[in-house]
C-alpha positions, -999 to 999 in steps of 0.1 A, spaced: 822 64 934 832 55 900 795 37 892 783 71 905 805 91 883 794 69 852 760 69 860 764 107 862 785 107 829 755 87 814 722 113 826 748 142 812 747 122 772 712 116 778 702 153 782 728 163 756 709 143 729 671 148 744 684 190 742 695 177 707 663 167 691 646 195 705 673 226 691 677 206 657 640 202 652 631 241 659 660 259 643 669 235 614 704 211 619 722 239 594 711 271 619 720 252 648 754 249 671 768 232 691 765 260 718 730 261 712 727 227 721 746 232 751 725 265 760 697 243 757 709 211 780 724 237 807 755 221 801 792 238 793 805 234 756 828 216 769 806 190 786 794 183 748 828 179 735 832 148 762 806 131 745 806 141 708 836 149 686 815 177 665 782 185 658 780 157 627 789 133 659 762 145 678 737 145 648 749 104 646 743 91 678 711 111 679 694 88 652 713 56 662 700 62 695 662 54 671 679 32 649 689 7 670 660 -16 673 651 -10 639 688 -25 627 679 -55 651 654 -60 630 675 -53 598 701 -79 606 673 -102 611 655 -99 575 693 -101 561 692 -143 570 688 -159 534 670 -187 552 648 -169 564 610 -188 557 592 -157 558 607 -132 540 583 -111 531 566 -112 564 596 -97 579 595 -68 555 559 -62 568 571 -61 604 599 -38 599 577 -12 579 551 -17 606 573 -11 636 588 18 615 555 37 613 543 28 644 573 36 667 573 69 642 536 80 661 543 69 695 574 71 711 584 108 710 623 105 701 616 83 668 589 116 660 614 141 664 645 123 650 624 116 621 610 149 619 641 163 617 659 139 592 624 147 568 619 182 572 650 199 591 681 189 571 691 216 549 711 202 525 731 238 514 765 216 508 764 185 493 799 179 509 784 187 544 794 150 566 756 156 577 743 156 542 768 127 531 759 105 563 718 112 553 726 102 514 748 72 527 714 63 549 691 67 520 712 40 504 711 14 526 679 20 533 671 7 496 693 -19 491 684 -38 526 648 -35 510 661 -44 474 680 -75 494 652 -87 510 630 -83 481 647 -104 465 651 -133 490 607 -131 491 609 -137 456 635 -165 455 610 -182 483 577 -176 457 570 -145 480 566 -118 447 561 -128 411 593 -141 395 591 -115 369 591 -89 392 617 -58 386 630 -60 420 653 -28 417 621 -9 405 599 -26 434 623 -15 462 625 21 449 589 26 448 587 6 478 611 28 497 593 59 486 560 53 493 570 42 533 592 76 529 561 97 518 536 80 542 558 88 571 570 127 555 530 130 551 522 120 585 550 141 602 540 172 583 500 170 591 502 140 620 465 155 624 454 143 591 451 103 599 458 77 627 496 63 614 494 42 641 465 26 640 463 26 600 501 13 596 493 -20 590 468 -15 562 492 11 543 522 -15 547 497 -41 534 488 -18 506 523 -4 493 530 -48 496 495 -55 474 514 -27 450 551 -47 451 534 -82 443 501 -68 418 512 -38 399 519 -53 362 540 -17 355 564 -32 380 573 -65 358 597 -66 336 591 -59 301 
């Protein structure tokens, strides 16, 4: 009875978040509640209050529900030992784009985190949580930069702050690009050479040495 009643428990989270995605992505996270949600997963409000504290809650285990094997791979690229730094920096992007144009939940969540946060309050926990993202998301690429260059990976005169901002733009705009007009090329099938060309950027550009 009690496996039953977690099993249960566990299908009621699952349509909670799938109803998620779906309400955040067509009304905006701002325009949305937590009732709409609920509306949406024919569940009670109090059925998401079980599962979620508030609506920034909700909004978290959303994308960690995408992140996950991506921080796997994270954690990974963050051994100093690693041989192959830079190698795993092209994998990680890869998967990124990849898992971006075929598994549905990384579409949407990204979709939404792209084009469907509206940042009205910069004091809004939603808002904070995205800017405390973005962050991260630049210094585990300025990190591992700099482990490919202290194995001979990138030039040793490279501007490593300046290469993992541009580099962490350019994978942002290829996947905002993509979500916007996903008709417009193949991100799947091209992800490898646009992850090869923002890397031929990082290690050729002579505006990114240091002066």
């Amino acid at each position: 009875m009690v496996r039953c009643t977690k099993e249960e428990a566990q299908e009621t989270r699952t349509r909670i978040l799938d109803a998620a995605e779906n309400v955040f992505q067509s009304k905006g996270v701002a325009r949305t509640s937590l009732a709409d949600v609920a509306e949406a997963a024919e569940v009670t409000r109090g059925a998401i209050y079980w599962h979620f504290k508030n609506k920034t809650d909700l909004f978290e285990a959303m994308c960690q529900r995408v992140r996950l094997p991506m921080e796997a791979m994270i954690e990974a690229n963050a051994d100093l030992r690693e041989s192959d730094p830079l190698g795993q920096v092209r994998g990680t992007a890869i998967f990124v784009l990849q898992q971006t144009a075929i598994d549905p939940h990384s579409r949407k969540v990204r979709d939404i985190i792209f084009h469907k946060c509206e940042f009205v309050d910069v004091a809004d926990p939603i808002s904070m949580r995205r800017q405390q993202c973005h962050s991260e998301s630049r210094g585990n690429i300025e990190r591992d930069l700099r482990n490919a260059q202290s194995k001979g990976q990138l030039p040793a005169d490279l501007d490593i702050p300046l290469a993992a901002i541009t580099l962490h733009a350019t994978i942002g705009g290829i996947l905002s690009n993509w979500l916007f007009a996903p008709e417009s090329f193949d991100l799947a099938a091209e992800a490898e050479r646009l992850v090869d060309a923002c890397l031929d950027m990082v290690r050729n550009a002579p505006s990114l040495r240091k002066k």
